[in-house]
C-alpha positions in Angstrom: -15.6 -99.9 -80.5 -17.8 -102.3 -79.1 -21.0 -103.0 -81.0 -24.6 -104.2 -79.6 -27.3 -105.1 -82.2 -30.4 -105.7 -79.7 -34.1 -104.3 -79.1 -35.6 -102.7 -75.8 -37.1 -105.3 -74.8 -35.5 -108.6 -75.4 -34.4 -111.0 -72.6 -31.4 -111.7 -74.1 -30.1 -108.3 -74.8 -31.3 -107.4 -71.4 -28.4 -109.8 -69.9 -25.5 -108.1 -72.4 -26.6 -104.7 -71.6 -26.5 -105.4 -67.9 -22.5 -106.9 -68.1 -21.7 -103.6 -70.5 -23.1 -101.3 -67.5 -21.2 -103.3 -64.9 -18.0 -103.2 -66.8 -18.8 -99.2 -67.5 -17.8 -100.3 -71.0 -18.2 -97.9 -74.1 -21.1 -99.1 -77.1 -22.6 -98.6 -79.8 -26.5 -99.1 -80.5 -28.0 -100.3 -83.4 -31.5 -100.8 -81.9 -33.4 -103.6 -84.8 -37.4 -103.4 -84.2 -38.8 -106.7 -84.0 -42.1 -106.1 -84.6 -40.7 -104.8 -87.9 -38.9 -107.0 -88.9 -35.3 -105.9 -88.9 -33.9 -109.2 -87.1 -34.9 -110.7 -90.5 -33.6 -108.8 -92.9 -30.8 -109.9 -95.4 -27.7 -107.5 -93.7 -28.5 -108.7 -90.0 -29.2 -112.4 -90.8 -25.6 -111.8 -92.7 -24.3 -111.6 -89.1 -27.1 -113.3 -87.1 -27.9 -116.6 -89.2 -30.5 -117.2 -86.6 -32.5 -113.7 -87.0 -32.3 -113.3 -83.4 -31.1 -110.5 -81.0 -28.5 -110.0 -79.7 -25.3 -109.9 -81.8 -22.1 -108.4 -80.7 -19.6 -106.6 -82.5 -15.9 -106.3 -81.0 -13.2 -104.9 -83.2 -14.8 -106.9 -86.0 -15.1 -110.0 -84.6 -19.2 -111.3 -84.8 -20.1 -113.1 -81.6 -23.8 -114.5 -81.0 -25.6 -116.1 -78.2 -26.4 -114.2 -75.3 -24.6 -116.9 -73.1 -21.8 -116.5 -75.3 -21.5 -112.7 -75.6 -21.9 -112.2 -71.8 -18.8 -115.0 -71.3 -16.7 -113.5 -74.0 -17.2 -109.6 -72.3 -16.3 -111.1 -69.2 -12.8 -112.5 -70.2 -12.6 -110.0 -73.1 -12.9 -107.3 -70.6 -12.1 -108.8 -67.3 -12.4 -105.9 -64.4 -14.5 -106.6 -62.8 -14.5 -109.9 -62.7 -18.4 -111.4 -63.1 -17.5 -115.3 -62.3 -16.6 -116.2 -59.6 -12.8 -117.0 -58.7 -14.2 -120.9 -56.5 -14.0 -122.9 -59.3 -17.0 -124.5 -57.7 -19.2 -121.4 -57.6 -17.8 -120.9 -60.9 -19.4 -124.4 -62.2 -22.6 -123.5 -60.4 -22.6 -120.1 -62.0 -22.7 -122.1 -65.3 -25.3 -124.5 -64.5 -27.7 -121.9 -64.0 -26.6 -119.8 -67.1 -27.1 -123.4 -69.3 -30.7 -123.9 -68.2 -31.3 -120.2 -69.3 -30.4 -122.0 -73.3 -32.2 -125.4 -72.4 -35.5 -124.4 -71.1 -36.0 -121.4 -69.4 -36.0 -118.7 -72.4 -38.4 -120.8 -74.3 -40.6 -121.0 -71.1 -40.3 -116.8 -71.0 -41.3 -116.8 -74.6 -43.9 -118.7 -74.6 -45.4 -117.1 -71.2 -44.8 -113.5 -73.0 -46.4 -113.9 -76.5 -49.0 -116.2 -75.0 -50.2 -113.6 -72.6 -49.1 -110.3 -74.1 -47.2 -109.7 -77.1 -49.8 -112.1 -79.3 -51.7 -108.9 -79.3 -49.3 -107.0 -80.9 -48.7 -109.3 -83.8 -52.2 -109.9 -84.0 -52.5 -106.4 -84.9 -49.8 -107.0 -87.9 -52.8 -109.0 -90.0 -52.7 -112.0 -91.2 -50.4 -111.1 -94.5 -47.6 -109.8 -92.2 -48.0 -112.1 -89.7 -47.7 -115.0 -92.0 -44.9 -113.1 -93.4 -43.3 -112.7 -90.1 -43.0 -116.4 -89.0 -41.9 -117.7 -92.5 -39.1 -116.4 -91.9 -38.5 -117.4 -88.3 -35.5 -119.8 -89.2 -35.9 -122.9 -86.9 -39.5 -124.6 -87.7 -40.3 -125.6 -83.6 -39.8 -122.0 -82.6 -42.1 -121.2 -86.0 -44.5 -123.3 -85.1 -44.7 -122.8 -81.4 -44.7 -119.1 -82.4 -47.7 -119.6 -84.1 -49.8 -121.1 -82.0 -48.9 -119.5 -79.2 -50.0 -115.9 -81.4 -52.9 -117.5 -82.2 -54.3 -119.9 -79.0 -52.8 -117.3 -76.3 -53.1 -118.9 -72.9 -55.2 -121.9 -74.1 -51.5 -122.6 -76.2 -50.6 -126.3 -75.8 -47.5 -124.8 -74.3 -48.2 -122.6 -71.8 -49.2 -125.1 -69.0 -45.3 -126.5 -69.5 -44.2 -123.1 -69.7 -46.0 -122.2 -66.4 -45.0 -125.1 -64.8 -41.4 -124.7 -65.6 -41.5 -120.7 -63.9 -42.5 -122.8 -61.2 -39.8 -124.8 -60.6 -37.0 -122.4 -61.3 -38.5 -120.2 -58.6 -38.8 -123.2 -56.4 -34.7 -124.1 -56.7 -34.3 -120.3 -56.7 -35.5 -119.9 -53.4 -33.7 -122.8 -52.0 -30.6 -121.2 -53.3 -30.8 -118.4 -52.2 -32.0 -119.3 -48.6 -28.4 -120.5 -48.4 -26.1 -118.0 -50.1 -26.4 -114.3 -51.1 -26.2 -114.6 -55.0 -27.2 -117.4 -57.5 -23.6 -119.1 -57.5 -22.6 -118.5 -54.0 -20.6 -115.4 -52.3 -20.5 -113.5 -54.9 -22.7 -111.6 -57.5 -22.1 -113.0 -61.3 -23.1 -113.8 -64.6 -25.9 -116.2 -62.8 -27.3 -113.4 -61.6 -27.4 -111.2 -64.7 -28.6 -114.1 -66.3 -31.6 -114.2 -64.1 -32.3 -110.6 -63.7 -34.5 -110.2 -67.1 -36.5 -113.1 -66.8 -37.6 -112.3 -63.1 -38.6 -108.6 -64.5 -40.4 -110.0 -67.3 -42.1 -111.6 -65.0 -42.8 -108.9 -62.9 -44.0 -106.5 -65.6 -46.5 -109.2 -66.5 -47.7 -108.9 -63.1 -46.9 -112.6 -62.1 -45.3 -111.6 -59.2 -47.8 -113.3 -56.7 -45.6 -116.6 -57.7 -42.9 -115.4 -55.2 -45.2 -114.1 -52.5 -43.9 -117.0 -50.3 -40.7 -116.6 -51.5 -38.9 -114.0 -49.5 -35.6 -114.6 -50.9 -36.3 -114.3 -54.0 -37.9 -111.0 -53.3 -34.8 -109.8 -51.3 -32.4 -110.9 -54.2 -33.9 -108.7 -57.0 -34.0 -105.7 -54.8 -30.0 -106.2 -54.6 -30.2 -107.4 -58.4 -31.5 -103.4 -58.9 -29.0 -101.2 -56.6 -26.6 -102.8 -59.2 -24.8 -100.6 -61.8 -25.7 -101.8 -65.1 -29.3 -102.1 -64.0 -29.8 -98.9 -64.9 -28.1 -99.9 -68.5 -30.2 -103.1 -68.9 -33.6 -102.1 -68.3 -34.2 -98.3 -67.3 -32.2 -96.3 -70.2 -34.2 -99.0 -72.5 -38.2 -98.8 -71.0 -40.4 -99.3 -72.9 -43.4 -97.5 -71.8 -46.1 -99.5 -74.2 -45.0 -103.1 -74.1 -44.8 -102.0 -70.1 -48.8 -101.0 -70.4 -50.0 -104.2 -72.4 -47.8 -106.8 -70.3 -49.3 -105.0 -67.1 -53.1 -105.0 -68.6 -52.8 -108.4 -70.3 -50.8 -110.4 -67.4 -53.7 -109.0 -65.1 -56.5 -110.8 -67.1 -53.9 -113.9 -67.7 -53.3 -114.4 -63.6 -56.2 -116.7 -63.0 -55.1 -119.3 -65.5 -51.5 -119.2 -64.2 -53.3 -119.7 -61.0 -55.4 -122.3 -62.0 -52.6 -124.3 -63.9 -50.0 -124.1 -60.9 -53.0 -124.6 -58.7 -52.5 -121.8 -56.4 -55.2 -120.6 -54.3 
C-alpha cells in the first residue's frame, strides 16, 4: 500500500497527488497540518529530516522530494507512461521539472506567505510563531520565512520573487506557442509539475499576468480535463485558504503590478 504524508494545500503534494490520480493508483492519507505543526514533529522528521511535505511511503521504502517521488511513481508504476518516450522531450521535460527545485518553489513561497498565508501565522502570536520557525531546519528558508511573515509584500524578496513568475510565464508562453504540452507532443511530468504553481497563482488572483498570454490560458484548461486533477486539487479544496488568497491577492495586485510595471 502506497503511502502519502502531505497537506491540502501544498505545492508539492499537489504534483504527487496529481501522478497518483493519473495512474488511478490506490493510497493512503495521512494529512499533517502545517499550521500546527505536524511536519515538525519528532515521528515525521524521523522520516522527513527536512520537516517538509510530501513524503512517500511504498512497501516501506521512504522516498522524499516531490521531484523525486513523482519520478520514482512514474518508473515504479509505469502505465501510463508520464515522460515522454523522445529522449529529447524527455530532457526538456527535466529541465523544466529542475527549475521547479532551483528557483521556482521558493519564488511560490515567498509570493504566497508574503501576500496571504503571513496572516495566518500572524494569528499564531508571537510565542508560536517563534516556535514555529525554530524549528524550520534550513536557516535561509528560516529566515526568509520570517521576514516574509513579518514585512509581507514590502519583503526584500518579493520583488525577485515577482520577477521570477514573470519570466517563467514569459518562456511558458513561448513554449507552448510551439507545442501542445510543456516538453513537446505529449502531456508529462512537466506539466504536472507546473499545474500547482499556475493554480496558486490563480487562487491569489494573479491571473492578469497571463492576460496576453493565450497559450498559457489554453494549456491549463487542458491541464484541468485531466484525470488526477480532480485528485490534486478538487478532493483536497480548501475552502478558507481559497477565501484569504482571493481577498488578500486582490489588495496585493497593485504592487505586483507596480513591481513588474504593468499598466
Amino acid at each position: 500500500m502506497i503511502e502519502l504524508y502531505h497537506n491540502d494545500m501544498s505545492v508539492c503534494a499537489q504534483k504527487v497527488r496529481f501522478v497518483l490520480g493519473e495512474k488511478v493508483l490506490q493510497w493512503k492519507s495521512h494529512h499533517l497540518n502545517l499550521r500546527a505543526g505536524d511536519q515538525q514533529k519528532p515521528e515525521y522528521v524521523k522520516l522527513n529530516p527536512n520537516a517538509v511535505v510530501p513524503t512517500l511511503v511504498d512497501a516501506g521504502n521512504v522516498i522524499i522530494e516531490s521531484t523525486v517521488i513523482c519520478e520514482y511513481l512514474d518508473e515504479a508504476y509505469p502505465e501510463p507512461s508520464l515522460s515522454p518516450r523522445d529522449p529529447v522531450e524527455r530532457a526538456r521535460m527535466r529541465l523544466w521539472t529542475k527549475q521547479l527545485d532551483e528557483s521556482v518553489h521558493a519564488a511560490t513561497r515567498t509570493i504566497s506567505n508574503a501576500i496571504a498565508f503571513r496572516h495566518q501565522k500572524l494569528a499564531l502570536g508571537t510565542e508560536a510563531l517563534t516556535v514555529l520557525h525554530d524549528k524550520i531546519p534550513d536557516p535561509k528558508k528560516r529566515a526568509e520565512s520570517w521576514e516574509n511573515v513579518h514585512k509581507g509584500v514590502d519583503s526584500s524578496y518579493f520583488a525577485d520573487a515577482a520577477q521570477r513568475f514573470e519570466k517563467l510565464l514569459s518562456d511558458m508562453e513561448s513554449t507552448l506557442g510551439s507545442s501542445p504540452w510543456l516538453a513537446g507532443s505529449s502531456f508529462s511530468l512537466a506539466d504536472i509539475g507546473y499545474a500547482p504553481y499556475i493554480l496558486r497563482l490563480r487562487d491569489l488572483q494573479l491571473q492578469f499576468l497571463w492576460d496576453k498570454r493565450p497559450h498559457i490560458a489554453a494549456w491549463f484548461e487542458k491541464v484541468g480535463e485531466r484525470p488526477g486533477f480532480k485528485t490534486a486539487f478538487d478532493d483536497w479544496a480548501n475552502e478558507s485558504y481559497a477565501v484569504l488568497m482571493r481577498e488578500k491577492g486582490i489588495e496585493a495586485a497593485p504592487r505586483i503590478k507596480a513591481v513588474l510595471r504593468l499598466a
